[in-house]
N, C-alpha and C positions, 0 to 999 in steps of 0.2 A: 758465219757460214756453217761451221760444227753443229749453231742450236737449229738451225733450220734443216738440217741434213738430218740432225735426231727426232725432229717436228714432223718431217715426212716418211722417217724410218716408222715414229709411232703410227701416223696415219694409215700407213701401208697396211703394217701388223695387225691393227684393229679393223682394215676393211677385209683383209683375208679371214679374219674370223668371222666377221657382219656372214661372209661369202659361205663360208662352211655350215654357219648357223641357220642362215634364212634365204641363202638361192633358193632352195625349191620352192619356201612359201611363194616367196617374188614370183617365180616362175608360177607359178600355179594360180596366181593371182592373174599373168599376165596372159594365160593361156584365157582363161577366161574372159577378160576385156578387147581378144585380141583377134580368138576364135582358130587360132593356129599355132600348130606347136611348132613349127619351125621358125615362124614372125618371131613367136614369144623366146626362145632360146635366143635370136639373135637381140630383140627388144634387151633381152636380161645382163648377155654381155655389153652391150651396149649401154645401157643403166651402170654397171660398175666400173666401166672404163671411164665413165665422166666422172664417179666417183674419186678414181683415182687422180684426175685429174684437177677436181675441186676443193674436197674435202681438206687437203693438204693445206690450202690457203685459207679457205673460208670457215673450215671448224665443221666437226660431224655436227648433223642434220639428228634435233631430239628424235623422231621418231625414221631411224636408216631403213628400214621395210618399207614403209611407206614413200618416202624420196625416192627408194628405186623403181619402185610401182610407177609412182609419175613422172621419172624419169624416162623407164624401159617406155612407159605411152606414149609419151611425145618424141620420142627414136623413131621409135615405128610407126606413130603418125607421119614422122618424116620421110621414113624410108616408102611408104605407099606413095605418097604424093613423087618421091621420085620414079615410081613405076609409071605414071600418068603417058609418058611416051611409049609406052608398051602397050595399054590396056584403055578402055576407051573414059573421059574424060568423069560423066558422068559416074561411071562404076566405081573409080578412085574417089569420089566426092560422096558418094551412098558409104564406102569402107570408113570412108575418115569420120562422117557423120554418127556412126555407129559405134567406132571407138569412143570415141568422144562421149557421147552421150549414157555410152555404158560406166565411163571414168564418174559420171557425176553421182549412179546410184550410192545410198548410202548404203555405209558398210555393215555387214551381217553381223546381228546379237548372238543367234543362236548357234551352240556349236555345229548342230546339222548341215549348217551352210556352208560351213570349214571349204575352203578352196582346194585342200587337197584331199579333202573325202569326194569333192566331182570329181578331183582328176582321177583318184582310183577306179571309181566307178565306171571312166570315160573308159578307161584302160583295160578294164576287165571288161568289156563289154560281150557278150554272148556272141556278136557277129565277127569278132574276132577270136582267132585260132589260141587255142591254154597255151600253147606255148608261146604265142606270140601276147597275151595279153604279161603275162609274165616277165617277159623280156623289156615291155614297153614298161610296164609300171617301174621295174629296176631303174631301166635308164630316164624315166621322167619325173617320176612323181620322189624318189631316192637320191638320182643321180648320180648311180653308180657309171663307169666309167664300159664300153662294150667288150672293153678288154675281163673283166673282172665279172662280167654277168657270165662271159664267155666259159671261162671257168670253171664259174660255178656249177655250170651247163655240160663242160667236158664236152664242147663242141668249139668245132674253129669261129676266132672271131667275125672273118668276113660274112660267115653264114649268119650269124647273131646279129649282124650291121644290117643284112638285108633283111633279115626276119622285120625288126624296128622298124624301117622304108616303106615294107608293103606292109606294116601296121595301122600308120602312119595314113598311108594313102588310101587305106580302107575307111581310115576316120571319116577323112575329107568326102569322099563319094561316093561313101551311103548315108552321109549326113548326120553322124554319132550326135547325141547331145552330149552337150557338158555341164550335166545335172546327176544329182542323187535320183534313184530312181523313185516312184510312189512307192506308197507302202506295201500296195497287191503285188508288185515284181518283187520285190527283194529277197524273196526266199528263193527262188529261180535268179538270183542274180551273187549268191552270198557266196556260195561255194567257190565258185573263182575267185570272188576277194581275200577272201580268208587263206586260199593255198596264198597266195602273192604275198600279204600280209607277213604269213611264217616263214617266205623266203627272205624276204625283208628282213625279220627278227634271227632266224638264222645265219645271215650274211655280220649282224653284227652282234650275232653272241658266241660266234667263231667264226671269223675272216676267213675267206677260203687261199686269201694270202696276202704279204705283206709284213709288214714288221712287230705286229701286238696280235693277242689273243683275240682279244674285239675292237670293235668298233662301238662305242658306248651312242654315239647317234646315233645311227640304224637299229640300234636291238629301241632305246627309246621311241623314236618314231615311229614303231612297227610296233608298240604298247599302246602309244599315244592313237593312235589309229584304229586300234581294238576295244579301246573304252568307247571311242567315236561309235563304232558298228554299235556294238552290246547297247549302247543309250539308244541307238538309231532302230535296232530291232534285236530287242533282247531272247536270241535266240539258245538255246542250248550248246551246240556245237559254236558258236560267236564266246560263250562264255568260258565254254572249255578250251579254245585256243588263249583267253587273256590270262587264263588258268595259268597255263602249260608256258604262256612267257614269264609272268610273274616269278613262279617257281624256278624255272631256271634262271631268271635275272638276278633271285636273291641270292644264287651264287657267285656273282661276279667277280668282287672284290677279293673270293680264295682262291680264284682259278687262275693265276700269276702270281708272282711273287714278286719283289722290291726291282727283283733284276728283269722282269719281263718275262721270266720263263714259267711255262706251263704247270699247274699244280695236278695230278690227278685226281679224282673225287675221292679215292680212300685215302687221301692223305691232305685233305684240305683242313684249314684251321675252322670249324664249324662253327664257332662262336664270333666268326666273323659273316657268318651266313645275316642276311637282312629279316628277321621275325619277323615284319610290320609285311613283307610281302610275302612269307611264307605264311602268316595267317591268312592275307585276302585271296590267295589261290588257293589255299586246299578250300576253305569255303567256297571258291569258285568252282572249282573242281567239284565238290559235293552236291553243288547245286546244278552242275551240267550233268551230273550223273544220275538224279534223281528227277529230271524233265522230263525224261521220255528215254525213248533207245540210246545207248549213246553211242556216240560217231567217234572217230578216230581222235578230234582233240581232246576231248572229255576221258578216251582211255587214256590217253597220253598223259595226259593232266595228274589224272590218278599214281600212273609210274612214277611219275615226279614228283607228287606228292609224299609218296615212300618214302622216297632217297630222302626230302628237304625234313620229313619228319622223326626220321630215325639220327638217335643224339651222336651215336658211335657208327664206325662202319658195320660192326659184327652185329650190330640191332639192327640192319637193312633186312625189309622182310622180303628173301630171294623167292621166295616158294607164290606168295601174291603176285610177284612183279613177273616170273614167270608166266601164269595163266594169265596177267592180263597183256602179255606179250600175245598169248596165245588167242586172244578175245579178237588185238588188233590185228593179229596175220589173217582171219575171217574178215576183217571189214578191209584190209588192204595188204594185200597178198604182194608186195614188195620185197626183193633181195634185202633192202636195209633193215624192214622189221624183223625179218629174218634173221640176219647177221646180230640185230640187239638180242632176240629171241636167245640167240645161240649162248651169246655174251652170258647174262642172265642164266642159262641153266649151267654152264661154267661155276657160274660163283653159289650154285644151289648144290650142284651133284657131283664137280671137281670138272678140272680141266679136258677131261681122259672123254668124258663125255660131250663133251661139245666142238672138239680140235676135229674132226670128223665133219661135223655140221659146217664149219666155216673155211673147211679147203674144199668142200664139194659147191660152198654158192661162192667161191672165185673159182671155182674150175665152171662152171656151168651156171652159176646166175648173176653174171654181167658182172660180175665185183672186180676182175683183176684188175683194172686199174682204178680202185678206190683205194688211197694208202690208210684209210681206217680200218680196213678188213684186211691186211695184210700184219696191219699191228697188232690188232685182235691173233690173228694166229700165229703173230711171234711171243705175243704175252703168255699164250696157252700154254707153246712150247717149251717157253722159258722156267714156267711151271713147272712143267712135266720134267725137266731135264733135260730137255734134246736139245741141245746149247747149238750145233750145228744149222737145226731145223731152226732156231732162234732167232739166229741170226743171218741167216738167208733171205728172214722174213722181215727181219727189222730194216735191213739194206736195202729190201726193195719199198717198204713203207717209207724210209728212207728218201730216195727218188722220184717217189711220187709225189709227195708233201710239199705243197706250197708257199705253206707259211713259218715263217723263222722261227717262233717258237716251238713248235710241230717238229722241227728239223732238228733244233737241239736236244728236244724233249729224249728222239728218237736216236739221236744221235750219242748221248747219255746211256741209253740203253743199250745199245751196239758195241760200245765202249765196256761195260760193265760185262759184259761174255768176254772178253778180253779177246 
């Protein structure tokens, strides 16, 4: 009894990984064969619940993406043919026919065909609202949870839940496809991907909460997904965002320590920095820079490149990253570029200079409840001395921080004013 309890302990453990690793592909496979995202999320639990139920006895299945694919199919072949008392006979026998017959195309060589480069694209779609293409892709093509896009968003979740609903139902009744576009739309089609993309890569190259710094799947994913575009339409701003992850990616490994807790950049161990991708984004980076105009990833890119290329902190060149702080607040005139802007002339002309800049964009550009501009001005003041100001600031950056690491980071330093 003991080795069979341990037999489906193991099963378990390894389908919850299968689950973590290839839900989305599954799903995104099955949105396709299926022509519904809400078929396909239930097709998908319903694929891994037989899982759980089979695997245990019968032995994982060589290729587990694939078993769940035709398992999720024939769920929801099923589950149509039980609608058949609902809807008229014929029309359930046209659905099933379709599923079926899409099950039999062979599978795509090319990675253009990728199941979840349609489903981005289904997601971003133009007839859908940025914010709600945003939301969808999180929660579908990611499968972030509504709680946690919610967050990200600093909006209530109910509202995030409905935004998804009538996303959703817009797919369904103007008839979205679920294809890559042609080659003529994709430049009128890129700019929504690519924001989604970097929320994507964002989400998990700092969780906006939770127990770890990142999320090492999501910051991949949202890589993996931008060599996709870049091969798809080697655009400029396409190349400067794979840039601008690259470069931060090759931080990863110094931005925690043994214990989980948060490293700062001027104190990271830099020879643990990854070279192999700080070599392929600055040359990314150089190469979005020198296409044409450059857009907002491609400066980014560049800032990044600074940081990842400078061997010591005191060799960070603040006086470049500056102006090109100042390049990006012309193409996007946001409180946050602003607040980095501020950050940045701090570390060029001292603190005394910029603790001004960044109490007036939380007093007046939307920042007060963002606890990274709060920390920013209790770092400044910490600088300067004003241990009081310090820690007023650290307390409320404090409270707003959602993420454990973040909290002890902060909570460290609140500590240290004594």
């Amino acid at each position: 009894m003991a080795l069979v309890d341990q037999a489906t302990t193991s099963s378990t453990t390894a389908i919850e990984s299968i689950y973590r690793r290839e839900s989305r592909r599954v799903f995104a496979t099955l949105v396709r064969l299926l022509g519904d995202f809400d078929l396909a999320e239930e097709a998908l639990h319903e694929a891994f619940r037989a899982a759980l139920e089979q695997w245990p006895g019968a032995g994982m299945p060589a290729n587990p993406a694939a078993w769940l694919v035709s398992a999720g199919r024939f769920k929801a072949i099923d589950a149509i043919r039980r609608r058949a008392r609902f809807v008229a006979l014929d029309e359930v026998a046209e659905q099933v026919e379709v599923v079926a017959d899409q099950a039999q195309t062979p599978g795509e060589s090319e990675a253009l065909e990728d199941d979840r480069l349609r489903l981005i694209f289904t997601c971003c779609h133009p007839a859908l609202a940025d914010e709600a293409q945003v939301a969808l892709t999180l929660r579908e093509v990611c499968g972030l949870t509504t709680e946690e896009i919610a967050r990200a968003f600093l909006i209530p979740a109910p509202t995030l839940a409905q935004r998804i609903v009538r996303a959703k139902a817009k797919i369904r009744a103007a008839r979205i496809p679920y294809e890559v576009p042609d080659r003529d739309q994709l430049p009128g089609r890129l700019p929504s991907v690519l924001k989604v993309v970097y929320l994507v890569f964002n989400e998990g190259y700092s969780a906006s909460s939770g127990e770890t710094v990142t999320r090492r799947d999501l910051s991949e994913e949202a890589i993996r997904l931008a060599r996709l575009i870049v091969e798809l339409l080697p655009d400029a701003e396409a190349q400067g965002l794979l840039a601008l992850m690259l470069l931060h990616e090759s931080r990863r490994s110094a931005r925690s320590d043994a214990a989980g807790d948060l490293v700062p950049l001027d104190q990271q161990d830099r020879s643990a920095w990854d070279a192999g991708l700080i070599a392929e984004g600055s040359a990314l980076a150089r190469a979005a820079l020198t296409a044409g105009p450059a857009g907002p990833y491609a400066v980014q890119a560049a800032i990044a490149a600074l940081h990842a290329e400078a061997a010591r902190p005191a060799e960070t060149d603040w006086a470049e990253i500056v102006g090109l702080y100042e390049v990006l607040l012309t193409l996007q005139p946001t409180s946050a570029v602003a607040l980095n802007r501020a950050v940045a002339l701090g570390m060029r002309d001292g603190p005394a200079a910029a603790l001004p800049l960044v109490e007036t964009l939380i007093a007046d550009g939307g920042l007060a409840t963002y606890h990274l501009a709060h920390a920013a001005r209790a770092d400044l003041c910490r600088r300067l001395g004003h241990a009081d100001a310090a820690r007023e600031a650290y307390a409320r950056a404090l409270a707003l921080a959602r993420q454990a690491p973040e909290q002890r980071f902060l909570a460290r330093r609140l500590a240290e004013l004594g």
